[in-house]
N, C-alpha and C positions, 0 to 999 in steps of 0.2 A: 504494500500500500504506500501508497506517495505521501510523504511528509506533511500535517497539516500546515493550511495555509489559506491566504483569503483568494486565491483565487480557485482551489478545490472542493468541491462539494459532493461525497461520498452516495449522496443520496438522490443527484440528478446523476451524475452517472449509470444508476443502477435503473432508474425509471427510464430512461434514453434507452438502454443497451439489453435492458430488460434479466439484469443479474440479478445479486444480493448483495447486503451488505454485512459485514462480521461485525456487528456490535464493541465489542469488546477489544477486537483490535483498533478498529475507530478510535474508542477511548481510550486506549496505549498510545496510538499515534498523536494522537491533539497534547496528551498529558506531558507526553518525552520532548517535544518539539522546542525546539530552543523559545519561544514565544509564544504559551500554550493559545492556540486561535483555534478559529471554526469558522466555518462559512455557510450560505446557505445563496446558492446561484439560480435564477430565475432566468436565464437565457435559454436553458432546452425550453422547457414548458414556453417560453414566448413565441420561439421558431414553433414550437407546434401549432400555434395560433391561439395562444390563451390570451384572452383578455384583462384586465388588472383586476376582477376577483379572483379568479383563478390561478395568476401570478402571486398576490400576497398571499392568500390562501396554500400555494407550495413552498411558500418562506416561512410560511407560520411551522407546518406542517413540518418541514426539514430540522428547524431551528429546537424543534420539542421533539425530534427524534434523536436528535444529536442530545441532546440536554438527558433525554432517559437514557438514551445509552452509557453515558456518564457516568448516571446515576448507581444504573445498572451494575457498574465495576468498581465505584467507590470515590469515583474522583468529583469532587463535590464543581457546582454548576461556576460557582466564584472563584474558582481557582483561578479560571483562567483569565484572562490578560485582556481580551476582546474577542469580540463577532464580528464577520465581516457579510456584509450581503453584498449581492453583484446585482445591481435592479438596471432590464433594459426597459432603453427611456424611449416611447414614442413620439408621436407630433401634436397631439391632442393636449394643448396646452395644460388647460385646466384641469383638465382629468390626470395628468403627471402630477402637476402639482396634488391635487387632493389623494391620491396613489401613496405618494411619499410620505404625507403628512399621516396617511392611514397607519402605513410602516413604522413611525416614530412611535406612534399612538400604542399602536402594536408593542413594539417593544417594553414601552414603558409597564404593559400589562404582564407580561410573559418576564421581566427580571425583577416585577415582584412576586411573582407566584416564585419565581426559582430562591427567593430572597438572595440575589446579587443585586443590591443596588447600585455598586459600583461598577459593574460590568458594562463597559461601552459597545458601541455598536458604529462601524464606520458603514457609511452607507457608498459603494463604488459603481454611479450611475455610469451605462455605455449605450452608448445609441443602439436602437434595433434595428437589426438587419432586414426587418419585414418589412421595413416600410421605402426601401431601396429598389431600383433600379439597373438592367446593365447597360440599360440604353438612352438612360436619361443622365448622365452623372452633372450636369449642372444643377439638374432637378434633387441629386442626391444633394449638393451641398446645402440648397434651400432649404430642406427637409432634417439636414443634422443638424445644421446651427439654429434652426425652433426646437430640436429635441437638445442639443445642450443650453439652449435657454431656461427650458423644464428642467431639465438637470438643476439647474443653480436655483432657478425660484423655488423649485423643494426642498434645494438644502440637502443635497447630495454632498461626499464628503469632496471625492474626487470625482472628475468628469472623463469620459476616454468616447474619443470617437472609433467607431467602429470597422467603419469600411469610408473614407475618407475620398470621393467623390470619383470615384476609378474613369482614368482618360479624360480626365477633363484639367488642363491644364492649369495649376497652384495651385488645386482642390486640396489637395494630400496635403498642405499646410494646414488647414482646417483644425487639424488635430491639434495643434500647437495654439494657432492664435485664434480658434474660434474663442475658448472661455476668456482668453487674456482680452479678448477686443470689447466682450461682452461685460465684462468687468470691468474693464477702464471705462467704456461708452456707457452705459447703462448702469453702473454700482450693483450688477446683481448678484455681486460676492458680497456686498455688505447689507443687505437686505434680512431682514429675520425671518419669521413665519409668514409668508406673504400667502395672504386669503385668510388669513385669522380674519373674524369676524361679519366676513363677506357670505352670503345666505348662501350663493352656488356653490361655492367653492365648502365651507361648513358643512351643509346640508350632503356634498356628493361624498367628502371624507367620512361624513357617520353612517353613508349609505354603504361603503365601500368595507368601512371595516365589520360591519355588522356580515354584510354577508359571507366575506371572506373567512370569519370566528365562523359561523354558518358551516359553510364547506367544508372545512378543518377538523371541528366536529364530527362531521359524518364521516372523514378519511380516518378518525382515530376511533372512530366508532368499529370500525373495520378492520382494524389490526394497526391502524399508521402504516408509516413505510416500513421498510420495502414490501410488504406483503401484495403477493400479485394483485388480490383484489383492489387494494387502495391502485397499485399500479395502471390499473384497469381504470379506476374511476376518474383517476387526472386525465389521463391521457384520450377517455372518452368527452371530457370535460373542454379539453384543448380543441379538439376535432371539431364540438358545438361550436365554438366560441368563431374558428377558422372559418367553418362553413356559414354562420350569421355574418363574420364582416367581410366575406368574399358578395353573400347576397345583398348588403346594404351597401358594397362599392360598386356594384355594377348597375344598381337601382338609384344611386346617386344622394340615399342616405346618407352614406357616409362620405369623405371625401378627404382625400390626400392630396395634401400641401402640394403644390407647383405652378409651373408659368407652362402656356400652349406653346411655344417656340423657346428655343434655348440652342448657345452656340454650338457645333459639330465636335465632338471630340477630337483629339491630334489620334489617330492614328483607332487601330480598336482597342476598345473599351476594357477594361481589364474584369476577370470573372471575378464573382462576388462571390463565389463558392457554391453550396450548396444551401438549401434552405426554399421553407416559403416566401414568398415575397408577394403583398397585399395588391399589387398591382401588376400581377403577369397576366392576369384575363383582359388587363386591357392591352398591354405588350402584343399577346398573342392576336389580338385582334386588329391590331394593328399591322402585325405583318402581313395576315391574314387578308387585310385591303391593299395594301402595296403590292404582295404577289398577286393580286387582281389586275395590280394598275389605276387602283382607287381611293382618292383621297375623300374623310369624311370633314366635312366647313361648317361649322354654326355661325349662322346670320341670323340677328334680331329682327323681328317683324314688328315696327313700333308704329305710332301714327304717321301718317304722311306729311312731307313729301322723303323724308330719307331714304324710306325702307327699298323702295325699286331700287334705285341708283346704288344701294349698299349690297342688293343680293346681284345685281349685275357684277359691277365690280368684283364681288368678291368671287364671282367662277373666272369671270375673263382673267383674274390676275392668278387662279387657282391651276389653268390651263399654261398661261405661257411661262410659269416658274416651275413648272414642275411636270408638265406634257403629260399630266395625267387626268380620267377624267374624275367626275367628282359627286359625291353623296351630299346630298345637301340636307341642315338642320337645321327647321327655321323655328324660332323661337317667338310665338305671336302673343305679343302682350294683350292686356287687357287692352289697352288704348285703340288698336286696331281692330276695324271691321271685320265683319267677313268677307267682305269686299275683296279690302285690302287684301288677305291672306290668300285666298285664292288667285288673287291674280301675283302673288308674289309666287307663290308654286312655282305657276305659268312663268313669272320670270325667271326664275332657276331653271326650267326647263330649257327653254331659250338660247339661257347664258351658257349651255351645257352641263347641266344636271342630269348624269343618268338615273338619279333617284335621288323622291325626296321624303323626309320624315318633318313631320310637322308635332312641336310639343307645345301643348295648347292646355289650356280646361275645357272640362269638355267633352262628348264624343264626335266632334266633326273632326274630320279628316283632311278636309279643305281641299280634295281631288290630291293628294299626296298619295304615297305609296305604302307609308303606315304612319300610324300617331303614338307618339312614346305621353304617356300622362305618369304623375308621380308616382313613386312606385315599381311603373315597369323595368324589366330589364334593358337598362339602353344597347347594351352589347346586343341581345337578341334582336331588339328592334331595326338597328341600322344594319342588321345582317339579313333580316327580313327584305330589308327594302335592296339590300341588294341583288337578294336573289329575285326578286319581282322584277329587277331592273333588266336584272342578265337575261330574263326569262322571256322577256316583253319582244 
């Protein structure tokens, strides 16, 4: 067994890899270690697609199987020196922050029941790789420097970027002077508990940690770790959590941080490894229209007189920059007739629209090809209209 340390955690290992864990050498190992430490790592469960109950709930989880194993051999809870947790930080501002705040909260419960009041806990936030890209990496760097923002507003001890913007030229500095820049510009190294007293930010933390004590329960209800069945239960837990935020990014629920255009990387993109990543349905769909030779354009359908002359434009310039043809998504406000909207169809058709999706309220379709309303699958829908297009 490898020397304890904050960057190992005996018991996501064994949930990933689907082993066991020796108790008892655990507790040998933490005890002999030049700096008796422990860890409790929330990165597999995150790659599996767990969302932040599920995430603190395998830190609670980890942290109280380590702590009985201990027990278990004699070496009492306060002996040791520190806890280290490894928490990946996503892009959902608020929600990190109230996540972290849950975790302090957390702890402060769990090293009084072990009566170590002195036992510290360093919290080593690192950006998640789920939320990454191999084809966007300007879009990666957007996306770390809001999640090492979160980092700092929660009050993470140390910050580490993860996958530092691959092929995208001085991305890879990010690691370096994302927190520095973010701290000198913003003070959000000298900030305290930021959201104390703010209703959303309150309210989500006592919603987070309740249900997380929740889940925790029921895994220790079960045997705790490692026992296959707890095994069973995270990992079917992770799977829920992956497959609700794959259905609420492609239904526009949810939504990941970026910019629609972003510079070409120097050269290709370097791989990100292995892992889920929250936005390859739309990756995938995206190649998926290129190997067609089809670009998908959203264009606003607002009151007159813009809206023609913005859905012309925007195919005539979709055409001779890129000599492909084009799916058109027209976005009909309230402010616009029906009028309007149908005869913007017409103009996208015109302009060289081989298909159009119209998202509207509503069930009219406005003579489009299909209509995406809230909720739907946008992926299905502008895949719809393409194959009505091809078909036509």
């Amino acid at each position: 067994m490898r020397p304890a340390s904050v960057r190992f955690d005996a018991w996501a290992d064994a949930l990933m890899a689907g082993g066991t864990v020796d108790g008892a050498e655990l507790a040998s190992s933490i005890a002999e270690a030049p700096v008796c430490v422990w860890t409790a790592d929330a990165r597999g469960v995150d790659g599996a697609g767990a969302g932040s109950v599920v995430r603190l709930a395998y830190v609670l989880a980890s942290l109280s199987a380590t702590a009985a194993a201990l027990d278990a051999s004699g070496v009492r809870v306060a002996q040791a020196s520190g806890v280290g947790v490894v928490w990946p930080v996503g892009l959902h501002l608020l929600e990190e922050v109230a996540a972290l705040r849950a975790l302090r909260l957390a702890w402060a419960a769990l090293v009084s029941a072990w009566d170590a009041p002195a036992l510290s806990m360093q919290v080593s936030a690192i950006t998640s790789t789920t939320w990454l890209t191999t084809e966007d990496p300007a879009n990666n760097t957007l996306r770390e420097t809001l999640a090492v923002a979160a980092a700092m507003m929660g009050g993470a001890d140390t910050v580490e970027v993860a996958e530092p913007g691959a092929g995208f030229d001085g991305a890879s500095r990010l690691a370096v002077t994302g927190p520095s820049v973010l701290a000198w510009e913003a003070r959000l190294d000298q900030m305290g508990d930021v959201g104390a007293g703010a209703a959303t930010v309150e309210s989500r933390t006592a919603a987070l940690l309740d249900a997380a004590w929740t889940l925790a329960a029921s895994w220790d209800a079960l045997g705790g770790l490692p026992t296959e069945a707890v095994r069973t239960e995270i990992l079917t837990a992770c799977e829920a959590d992956r497959r609700a935020a794959e259905r609420d990014i492609r239904a526009r629920r949810q939504t990941i941080i970026g910019v629609s255009q972003s510079p070409a990387p120097l050269g290709a993109p370097a791989p990100l490894g292995e892992g889920w990543r929250r936005a390859s349905s739309w990756a995938n769909a995206r190649r998926r229209f290129e190997d067609a030779g089809v670009a998908f354009r959203p264009t606003l359908v607002g009151a007159p007189p813009p809206w023609r002359s913005e859905a012309v434009a925007s195919f005539a310039a979709l055409g001779s920059n890129t000599g492909s043809r084009g799916i058109a998504l027209l976005i009909v406000s309230e402010a616009a007739s029906r009028d309007d909207a149908v005869a913007a169809v017409a103009a996208c058709r015109a302009s060289g629209a081989i298909g159009v999706v119209v998202a509207a309220a509503g069930s009219d379709a406005f003579g489009a090809d299909a209509r995406w309303a809230p909720g739907d699958d946008v992926i299905e829908v502008a895949e719809l209209a393409l194959a009505r297009a091809e078909g036509a």
